[in-house]
N, C-alpha and C positions, 0 to 999 in steps of 0.2 A: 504494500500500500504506500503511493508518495505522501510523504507529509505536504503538506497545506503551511505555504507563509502567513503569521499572524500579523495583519494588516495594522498603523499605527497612523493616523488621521491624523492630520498636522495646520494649520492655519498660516496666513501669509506672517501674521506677527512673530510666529513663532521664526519662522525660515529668514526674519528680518533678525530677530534675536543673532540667530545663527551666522548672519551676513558681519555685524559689526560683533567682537568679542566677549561674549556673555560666557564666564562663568557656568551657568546654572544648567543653560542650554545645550551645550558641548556636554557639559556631564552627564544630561538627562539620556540624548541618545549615546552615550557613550554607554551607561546601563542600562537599556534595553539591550543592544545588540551582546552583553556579560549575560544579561538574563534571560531572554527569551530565546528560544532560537530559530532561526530564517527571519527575522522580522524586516516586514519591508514600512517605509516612510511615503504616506501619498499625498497630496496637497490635494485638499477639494476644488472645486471649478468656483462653490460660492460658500 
């Protein structure tokens, strides 16, 4: 059976976070991808 990626819904502020040097942000998906595993990041449309 293939495993299935657990999907992780992201907003544009968040990926702005990401854009200029946040701390919190870098660290957040830094554990996700320690803890989950296959986790994919998707931007919604709205």
């Amino acid at each position: 059976m293939a495993r299935r990626s657990t999907l992780v819904a992201v907003d544009t502020n968040f990926l702005l976070d990401l854009a200029v040097p946040k701390d919190w942000a870098q660290d957040l998906v830094d554990d996700f991808r320690e803890r989950v595993p296959e986790v994919e990041f998707v931007v919604l449309p709205r």
